[in-house]
C-alpha positions in Angstrom: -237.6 28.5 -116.5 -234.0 28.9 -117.0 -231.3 26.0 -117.3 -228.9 26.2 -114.2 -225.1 27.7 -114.6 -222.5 25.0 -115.1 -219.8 27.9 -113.9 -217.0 25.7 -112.9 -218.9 22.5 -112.0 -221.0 24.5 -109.3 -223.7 22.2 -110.5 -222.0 18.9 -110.8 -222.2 16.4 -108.2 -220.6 16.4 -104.6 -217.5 14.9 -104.4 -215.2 14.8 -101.3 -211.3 15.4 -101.0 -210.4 11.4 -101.0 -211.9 11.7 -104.9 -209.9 14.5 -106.1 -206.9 13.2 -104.1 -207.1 10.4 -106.0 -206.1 12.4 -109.4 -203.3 14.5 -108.4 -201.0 11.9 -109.2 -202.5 11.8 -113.0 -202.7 15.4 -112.9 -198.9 15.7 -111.4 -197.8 13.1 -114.0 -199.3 14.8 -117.1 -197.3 18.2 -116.0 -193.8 16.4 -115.6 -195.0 14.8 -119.0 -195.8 18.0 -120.6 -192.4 19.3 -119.6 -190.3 16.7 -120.2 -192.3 17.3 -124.0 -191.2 20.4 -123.9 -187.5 19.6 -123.6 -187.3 17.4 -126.6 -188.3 20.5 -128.5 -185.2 22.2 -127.4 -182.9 18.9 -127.5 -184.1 18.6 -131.3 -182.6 22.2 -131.8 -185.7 22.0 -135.3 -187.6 25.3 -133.9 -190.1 25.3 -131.0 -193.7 25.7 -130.1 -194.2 29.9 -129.4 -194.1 29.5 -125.9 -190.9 27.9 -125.8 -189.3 30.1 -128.3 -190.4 32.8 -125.8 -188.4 31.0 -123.0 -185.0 30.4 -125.1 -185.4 33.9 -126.2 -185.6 35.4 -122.6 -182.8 32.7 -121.6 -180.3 34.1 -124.2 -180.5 37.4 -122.4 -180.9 37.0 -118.8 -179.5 34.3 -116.4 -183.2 32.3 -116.3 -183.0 29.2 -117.4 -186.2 28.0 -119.7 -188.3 26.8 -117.5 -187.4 29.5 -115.0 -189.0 31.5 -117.6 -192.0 28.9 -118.0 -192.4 29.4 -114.4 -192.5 33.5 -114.2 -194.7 33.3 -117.3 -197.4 31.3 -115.6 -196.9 32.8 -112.4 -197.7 36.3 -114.0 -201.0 34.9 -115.9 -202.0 33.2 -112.8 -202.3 36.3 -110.6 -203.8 38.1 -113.8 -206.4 35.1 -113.7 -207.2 36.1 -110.0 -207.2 39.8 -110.9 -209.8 39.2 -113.3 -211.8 36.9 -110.6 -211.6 34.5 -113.1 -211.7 30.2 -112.2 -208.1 29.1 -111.0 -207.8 25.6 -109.8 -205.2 23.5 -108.0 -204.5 22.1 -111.4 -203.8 25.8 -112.5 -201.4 26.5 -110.0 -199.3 22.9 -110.4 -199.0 23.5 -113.9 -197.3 27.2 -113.8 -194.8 25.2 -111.2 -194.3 21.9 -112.2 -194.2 22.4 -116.3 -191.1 24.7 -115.7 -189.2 22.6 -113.3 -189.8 19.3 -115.3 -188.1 21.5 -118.4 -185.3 22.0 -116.4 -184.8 18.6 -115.0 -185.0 17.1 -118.6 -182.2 19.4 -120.0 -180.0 19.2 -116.9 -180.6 15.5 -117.5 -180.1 15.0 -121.1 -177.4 16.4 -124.1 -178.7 17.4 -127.1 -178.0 13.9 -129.5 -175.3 14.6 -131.8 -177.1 13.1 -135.4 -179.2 15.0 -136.9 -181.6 11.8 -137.2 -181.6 11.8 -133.4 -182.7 15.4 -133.6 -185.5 15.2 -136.0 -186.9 12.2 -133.4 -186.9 14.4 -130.6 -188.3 16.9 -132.0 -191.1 15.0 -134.2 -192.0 13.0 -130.5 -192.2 16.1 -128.5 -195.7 17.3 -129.3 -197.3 13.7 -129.2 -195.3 14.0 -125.5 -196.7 17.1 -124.7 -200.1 16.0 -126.0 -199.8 12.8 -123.4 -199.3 15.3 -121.0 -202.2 17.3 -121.6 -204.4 14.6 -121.8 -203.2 13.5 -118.5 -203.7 16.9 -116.5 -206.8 18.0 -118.4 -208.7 14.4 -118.3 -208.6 15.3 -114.4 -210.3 18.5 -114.7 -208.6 20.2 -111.6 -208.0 23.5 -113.4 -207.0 24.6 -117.1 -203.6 25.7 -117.6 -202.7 28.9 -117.2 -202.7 30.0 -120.6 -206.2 28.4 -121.4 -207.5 30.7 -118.7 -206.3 33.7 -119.8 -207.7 32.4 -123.5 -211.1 31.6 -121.9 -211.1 34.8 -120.0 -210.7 37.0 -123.4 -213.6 34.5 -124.7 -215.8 35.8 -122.0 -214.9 39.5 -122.5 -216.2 39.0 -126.4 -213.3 37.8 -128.0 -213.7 34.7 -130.5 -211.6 31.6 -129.5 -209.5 32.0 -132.5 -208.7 34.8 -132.2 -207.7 35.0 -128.4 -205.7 31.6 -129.0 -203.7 33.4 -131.8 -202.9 36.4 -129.4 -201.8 34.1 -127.1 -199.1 32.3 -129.8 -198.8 34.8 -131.9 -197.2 38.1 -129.2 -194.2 35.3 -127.2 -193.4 33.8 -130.7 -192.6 37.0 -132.1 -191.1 38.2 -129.3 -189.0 34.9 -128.6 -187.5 35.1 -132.4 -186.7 38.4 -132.2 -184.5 37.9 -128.9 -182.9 34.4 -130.9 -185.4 31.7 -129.7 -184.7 28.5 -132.5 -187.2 28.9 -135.6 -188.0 26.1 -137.8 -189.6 23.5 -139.6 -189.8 21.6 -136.0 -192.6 25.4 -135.0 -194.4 24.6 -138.0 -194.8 21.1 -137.7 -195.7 21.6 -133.5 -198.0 23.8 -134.5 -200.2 21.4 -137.1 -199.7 18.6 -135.0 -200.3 19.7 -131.1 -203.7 20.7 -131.4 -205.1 17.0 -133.1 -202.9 15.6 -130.8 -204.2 17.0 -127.5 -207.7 16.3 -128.9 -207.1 12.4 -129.1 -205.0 12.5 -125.6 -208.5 13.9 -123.7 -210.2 11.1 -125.5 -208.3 8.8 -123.1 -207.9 10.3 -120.3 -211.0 13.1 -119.8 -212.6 12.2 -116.4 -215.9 13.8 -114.7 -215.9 17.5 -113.6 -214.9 17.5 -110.1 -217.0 20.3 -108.2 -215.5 24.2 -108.0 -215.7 24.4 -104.0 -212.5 21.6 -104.1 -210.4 22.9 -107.4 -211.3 26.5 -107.6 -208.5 27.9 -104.6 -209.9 31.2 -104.8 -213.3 31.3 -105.1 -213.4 33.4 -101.9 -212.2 36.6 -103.5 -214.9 37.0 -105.7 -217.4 36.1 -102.8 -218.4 38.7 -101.6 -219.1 40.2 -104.5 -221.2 37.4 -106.0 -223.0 37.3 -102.9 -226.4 38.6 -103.4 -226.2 36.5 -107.1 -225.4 33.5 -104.8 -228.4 33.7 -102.1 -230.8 33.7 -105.3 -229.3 31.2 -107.1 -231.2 27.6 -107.3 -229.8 24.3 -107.2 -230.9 21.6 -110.1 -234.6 20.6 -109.7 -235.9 23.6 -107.1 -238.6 25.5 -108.1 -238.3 28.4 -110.1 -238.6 31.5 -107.7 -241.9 33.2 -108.7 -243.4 30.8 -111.0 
């Protein structure tokens, strides 16, 4: 008999709207954190992570502001996402939205300190910021970001995890320092750090998988297509059809 398809919680438990309702706040909160995170980066001035030297870079040319840019960027990858009929929750859309405005709202909000000890604080908090963040918005488990879509979307089409994550980093860093994004010690020291960091933040903060039919928004394009999969497809603990 074959084990039943977690795809995207379809086999978890029911749970109704008043349940995921009660995360959006966490989920909401971990995005304003992870952008705020995102602005120390820049207020250090020490180099960025990739995707915000992307964002300065872009800035430095056009009128877009960086998290304008934050905001196009995920936009983009979310209708690639749909495209591809790949999962996008809630939690997907919020964070190409709310990530880019928080940015904003940080920089408007604060100057750039003028010591360089100040710098080196923001920028050695930021990831640990971000990774709070993460934790937050993840733990809830109303959608990935966009960029962990589109890097679990490769995964799917055969391309190792490593690999797909370094495409993902590796094409708007290069791009973003060759249109003047800030490179430094502060990108080297993101990129060691963010990944532990994220790690320990879903320690505290992971919750259980909330079920596709609330999170994933558009789960009807793909359903006619899946139909005739769906009609044959058994729930946990039915009998196997023709046993």
């Amino acid at each position: 008999m074959t084990a039943p398809r977690f795809e995207s919680g379809r086999a978890a438990p029911s749970a109704t709207a008043r349940e995921v309702a009660r995360r959006l706040p966490q989920l909401l909160a971990g995005l304003w954190i992870f952008g705020a995170g995102l602005a120390l980066v820049v207020l250090g001035g020490q180099g960025q992570g990739p995707w915000t030297v992307f964002g300065e870079g872009v800035s430095l040319h056009t009128p877009l502001t960086i998290g304008t840019v934050t905001i196009l960027v995920g936009l983009v990858l979310v209708a690639g996402l749909v495209w591809a009929h790949e999962p996008v929750g809630f939690g997907t859309l919020a964070n190409a939205v709310v990530v880019g405005v928080s940015t904003d709202v940080t920089l408007a909000v604060f100057d750039q300190p003028d010591s360089v000890f100040g710098q080196v604080a923001l920028t050695l908090a930021s990831p640990w910021l971000v990774a709070l963040g993460s934790g937050l918005y993840l733990g809830v488990m109303l959608g990935p970001g966009p960029r962990d879509g589109v890097m679990t979307a490769m995964h799917r089409r055969g391309v190792p995890i490593w690999l797909a994550r370094l495409m993902i980093e590796a094409v708007p860093f290069t791009v973003g320092a060759i249109l003047g994004g800030t490179v430094g010690w502060g990108t080297v020291y993101w990129l060691l750090v963010i990944g532990p960091a994220v790690n320990l933040g879903m320690k505290f903060f992971s919750r259980p998988v909330v079920p596709s039919r609330w999170i994933d928004l558009f789960d009807a394009l793909g359903a006619r297509r899946r139909g005739t999969a769906r009609t044959t497809r058994r729930r946990p603990g039915s009998p196997t059809a023709g046993a």
